[in-house]
C-alpha positions as CSV (number, residue, x, y, z in Angstrom):
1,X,-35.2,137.6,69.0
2,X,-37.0,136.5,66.0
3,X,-36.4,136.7,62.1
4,X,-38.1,135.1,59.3
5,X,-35.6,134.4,56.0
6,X,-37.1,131.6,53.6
7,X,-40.5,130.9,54.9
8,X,-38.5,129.5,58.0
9,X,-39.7,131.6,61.4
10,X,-36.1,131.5,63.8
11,X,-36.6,132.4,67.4
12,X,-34.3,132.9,70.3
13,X,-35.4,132.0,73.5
14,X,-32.7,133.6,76.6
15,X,-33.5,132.1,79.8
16,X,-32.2,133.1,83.3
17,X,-31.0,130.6,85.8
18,X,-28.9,131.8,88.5
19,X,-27.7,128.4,89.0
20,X,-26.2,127.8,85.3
21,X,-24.8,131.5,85.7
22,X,-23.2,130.5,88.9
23,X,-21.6,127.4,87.9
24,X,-20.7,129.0,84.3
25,X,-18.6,131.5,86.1
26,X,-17.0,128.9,88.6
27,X,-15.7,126.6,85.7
28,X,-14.4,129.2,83.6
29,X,-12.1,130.8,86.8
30,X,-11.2,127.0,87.4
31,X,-10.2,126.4,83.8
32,X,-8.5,129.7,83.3
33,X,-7.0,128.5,86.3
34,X,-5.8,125.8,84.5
35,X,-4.3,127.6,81.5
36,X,-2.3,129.7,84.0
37,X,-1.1,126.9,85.7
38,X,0.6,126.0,82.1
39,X,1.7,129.2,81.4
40,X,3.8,129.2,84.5
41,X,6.3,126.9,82.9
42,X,5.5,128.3,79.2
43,X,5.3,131.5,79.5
44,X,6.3,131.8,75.7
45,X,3.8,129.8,74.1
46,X,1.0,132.0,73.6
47,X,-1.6,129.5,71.9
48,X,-4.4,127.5,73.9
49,X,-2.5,124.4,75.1
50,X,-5.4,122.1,75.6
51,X,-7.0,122.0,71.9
52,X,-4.1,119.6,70.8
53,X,-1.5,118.0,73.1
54,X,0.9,116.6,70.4
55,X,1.0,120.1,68.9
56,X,1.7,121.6,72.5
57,X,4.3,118.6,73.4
58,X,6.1,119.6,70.3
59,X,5.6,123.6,70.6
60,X,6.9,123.9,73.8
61,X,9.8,120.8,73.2
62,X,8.6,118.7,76.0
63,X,10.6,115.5,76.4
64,X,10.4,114.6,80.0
65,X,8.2,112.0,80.6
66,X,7.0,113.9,84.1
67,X,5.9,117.3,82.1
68,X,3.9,115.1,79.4
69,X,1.8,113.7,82.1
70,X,1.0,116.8,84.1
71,X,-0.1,118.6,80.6
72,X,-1.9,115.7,80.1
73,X,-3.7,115.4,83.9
74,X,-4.5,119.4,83.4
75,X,-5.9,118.4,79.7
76,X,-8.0,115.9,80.9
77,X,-9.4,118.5,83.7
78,X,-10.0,120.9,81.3
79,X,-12.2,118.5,78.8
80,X,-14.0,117.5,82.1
81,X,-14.7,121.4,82.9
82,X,-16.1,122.1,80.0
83,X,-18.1,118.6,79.7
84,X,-19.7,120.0,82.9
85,X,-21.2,122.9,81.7
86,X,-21.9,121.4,78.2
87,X,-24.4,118.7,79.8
88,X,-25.5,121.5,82.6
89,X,-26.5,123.8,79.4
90,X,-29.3,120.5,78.3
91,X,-30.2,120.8,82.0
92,X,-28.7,117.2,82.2
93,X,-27.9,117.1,86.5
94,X,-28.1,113.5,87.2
95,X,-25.9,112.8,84.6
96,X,-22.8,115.4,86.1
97,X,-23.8,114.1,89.4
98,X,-23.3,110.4,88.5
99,X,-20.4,110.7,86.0
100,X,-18.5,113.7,86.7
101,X,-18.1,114.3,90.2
102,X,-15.3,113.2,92.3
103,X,-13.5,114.0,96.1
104,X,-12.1,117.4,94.7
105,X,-12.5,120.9,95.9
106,X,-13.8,121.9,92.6
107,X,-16.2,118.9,92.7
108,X,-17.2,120.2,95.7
109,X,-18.3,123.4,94.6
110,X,-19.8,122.1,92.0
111,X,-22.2,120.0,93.8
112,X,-23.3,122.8,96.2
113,X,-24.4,124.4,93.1
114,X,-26.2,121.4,91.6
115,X,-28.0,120.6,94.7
116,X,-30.6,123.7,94.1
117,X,-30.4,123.5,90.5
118,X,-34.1,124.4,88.7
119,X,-34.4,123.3,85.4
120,X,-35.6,126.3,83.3
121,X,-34.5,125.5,80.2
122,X,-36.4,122.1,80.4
123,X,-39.5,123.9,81.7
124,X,-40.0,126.0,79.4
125,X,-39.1,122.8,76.6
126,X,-42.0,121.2,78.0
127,X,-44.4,124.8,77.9
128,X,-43.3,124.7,74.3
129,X,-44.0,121.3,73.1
130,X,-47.5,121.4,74.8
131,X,-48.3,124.7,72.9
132,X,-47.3,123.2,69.7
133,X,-49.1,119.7,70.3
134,X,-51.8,122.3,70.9
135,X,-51.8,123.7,67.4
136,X,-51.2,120.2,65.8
137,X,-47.3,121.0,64.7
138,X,-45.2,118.0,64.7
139,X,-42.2,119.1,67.0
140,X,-38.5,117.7,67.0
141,X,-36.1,118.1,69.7
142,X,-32.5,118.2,69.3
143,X,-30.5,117.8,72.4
144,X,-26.7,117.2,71.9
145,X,-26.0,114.3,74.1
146,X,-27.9,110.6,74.2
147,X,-28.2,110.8,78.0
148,X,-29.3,114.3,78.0
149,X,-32.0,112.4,75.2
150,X,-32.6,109.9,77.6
151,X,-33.9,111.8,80.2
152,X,-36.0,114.3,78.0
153,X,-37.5,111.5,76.5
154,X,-38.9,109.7,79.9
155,X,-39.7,113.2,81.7
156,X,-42.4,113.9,78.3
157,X,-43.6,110.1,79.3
158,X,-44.1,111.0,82.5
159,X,-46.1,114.3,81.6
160,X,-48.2,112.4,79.5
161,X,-46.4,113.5,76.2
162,X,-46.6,111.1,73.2
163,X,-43.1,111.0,72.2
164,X,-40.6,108.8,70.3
165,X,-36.6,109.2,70.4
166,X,-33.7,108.9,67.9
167,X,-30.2,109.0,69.0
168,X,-27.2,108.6,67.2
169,X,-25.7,108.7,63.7
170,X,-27.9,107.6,60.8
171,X,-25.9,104.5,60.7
172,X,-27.3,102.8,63.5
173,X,-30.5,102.7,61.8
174,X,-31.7,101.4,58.7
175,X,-33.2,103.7,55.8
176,X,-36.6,102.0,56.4
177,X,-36.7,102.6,60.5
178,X,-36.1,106.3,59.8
179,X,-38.8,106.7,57.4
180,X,-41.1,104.6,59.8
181,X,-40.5,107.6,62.2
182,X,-42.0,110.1,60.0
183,X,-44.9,107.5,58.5
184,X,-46.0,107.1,62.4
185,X,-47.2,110.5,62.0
186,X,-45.7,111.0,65.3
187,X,-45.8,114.2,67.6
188,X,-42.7,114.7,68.9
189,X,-39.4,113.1,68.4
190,X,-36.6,113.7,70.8
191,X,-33.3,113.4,69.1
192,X,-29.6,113.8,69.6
193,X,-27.6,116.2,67.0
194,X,-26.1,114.1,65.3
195,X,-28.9,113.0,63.7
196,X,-29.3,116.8,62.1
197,X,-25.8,116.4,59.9
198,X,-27.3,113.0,58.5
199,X,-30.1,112.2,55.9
200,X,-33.5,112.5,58.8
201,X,-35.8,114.2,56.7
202,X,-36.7,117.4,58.6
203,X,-39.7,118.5,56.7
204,X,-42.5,116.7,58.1
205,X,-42.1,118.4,61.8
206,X,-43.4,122.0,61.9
207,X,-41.3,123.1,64.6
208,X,-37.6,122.4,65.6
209,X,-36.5,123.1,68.8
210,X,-32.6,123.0,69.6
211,X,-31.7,122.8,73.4
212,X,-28.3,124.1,73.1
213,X,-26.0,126.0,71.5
214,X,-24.8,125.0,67.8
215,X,-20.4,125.7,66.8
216,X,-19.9,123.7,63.8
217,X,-21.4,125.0,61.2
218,X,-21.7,122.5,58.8
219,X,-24.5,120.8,61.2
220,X,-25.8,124.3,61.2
221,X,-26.5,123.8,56.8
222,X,-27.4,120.4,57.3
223,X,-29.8,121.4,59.6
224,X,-31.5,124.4,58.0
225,X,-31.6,123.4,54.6
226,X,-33.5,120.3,54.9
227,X,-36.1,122.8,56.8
228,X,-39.2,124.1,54.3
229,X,-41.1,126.3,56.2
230,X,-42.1,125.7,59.9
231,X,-39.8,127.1,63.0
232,X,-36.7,126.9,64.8
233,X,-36.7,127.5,68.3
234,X,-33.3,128.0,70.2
235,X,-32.9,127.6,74.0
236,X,-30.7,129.3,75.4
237,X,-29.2,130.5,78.7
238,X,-27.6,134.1,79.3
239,X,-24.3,132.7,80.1
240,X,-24.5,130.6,76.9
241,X,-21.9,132.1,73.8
242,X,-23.9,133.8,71.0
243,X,-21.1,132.9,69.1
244,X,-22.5,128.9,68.7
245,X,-26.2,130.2,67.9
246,X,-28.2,128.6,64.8
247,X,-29.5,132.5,63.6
């Protein structure tokens, strides 16, 4: 899908992987599972319990010290869910397989999954930044997570990509060490998200490319409107909600 509003050329790129597709549709039975399992003993309170405890706790007049904990254990597995698929969607494996994983069944499932995972979103990443290198266009990569950043950074050394990286909030670097990143004349700089709500000037890099999907959209205006001109590319799998696209 492509538009072009403001001299600024969008384009959504929708990728197939049967393996994100796979594990997308085991988390979301597990968590729904999860919300069920709540709903059991709550079958009045018709909100999502998971966004904010203390509001469920008080909702629902939990008081026993038993109940708090069990909310809170099916909280917890619910954040860990959806952290799953979040670092699955940057095509970030080793990092779910190191951090995530544990002697459940669910675990278990998951792993037979990740163990013939392909990487097509970072694939095609790579076929992207080597056509734009091509044409001379300065490109910057957004990926949401520092690991995830990490490992996209040494995979484009190991290709033979000249690359730098950014992660984090502008306030772990000085005005002059972000300005020394555009001065380099660099051509391409991996960075995390964060770095898109802060005060990176975005104008020197002719094409933006965002590995994953975008909800709050106040980093959506920070990010777009310190764009003149150039492109915005958008990874994204078919499983992925168009609801948190940048377009």
């Amino acid at each position: 899908d492509k538009a072009k509003e403001n001299k600024i050329d969008r384009v959504i790129i929708k990728l197939q992987n049967p393996s994100y597709s796979l594990l997308n549709e085991l988390i979301s039975k597990e968590t729904g599972r999860l919300v069920a399992i709540f709903k059991q003993e709550h079958p009045n309170f018709n909100e999502f319990p998971f966004s904010n405890i203390n509001y469920t706790i008080k909702a629902c007049n939990i008081t026993n010290q038993e109940e708090i904990k069990k909310l809170e254990g099916l909280r917890d597995r619910y954040i860990k869910l959806k952290n799953i698929i979040r670092f699955a969607e940057e095509d970030n494996i080793e990092h779910i397989m190191e951090r995530f994983l544990d002697n459940s069944e669910i675990s278990a499932k998951i792993y037979k999954i990740l163990q013939n995972y392909e990487k097509v979103k970072t694939k095609e990443l790579i076929r992207i930044i080597k056509e734009e290198i091509y044409l001379s266009r300065p490109v910057l990569v957004f990926t949401q997570f520092r690991d995830s950043a990490e490992l996209l950074y040494k995979l484009l050394k190991k290709e033979g990509i000249d690359a730098k990286m950014l992660v984090g909030g502008i306030y772990e670097y000085p005005s002059y060490e972000l300005e020394s990143f555009i001065l380099d004349k660099i051509k391409v700089l991996v960075a995390t998200i964060d770095m898109a709500g802060e005060s990176l000037n975005l104008q020197y890099f002719r094409t933006i490319v965002v590995c994953n999907t975008i909800n709050d959209n106040f980093k959506k205006r920070q990010l777009e409107g310190r764009i003149r001109g150039g492109k915005v590319i958008q990874l994204l799998y078919f499983s992925s909600s168009d609801k948190g696209t940048i377009l």
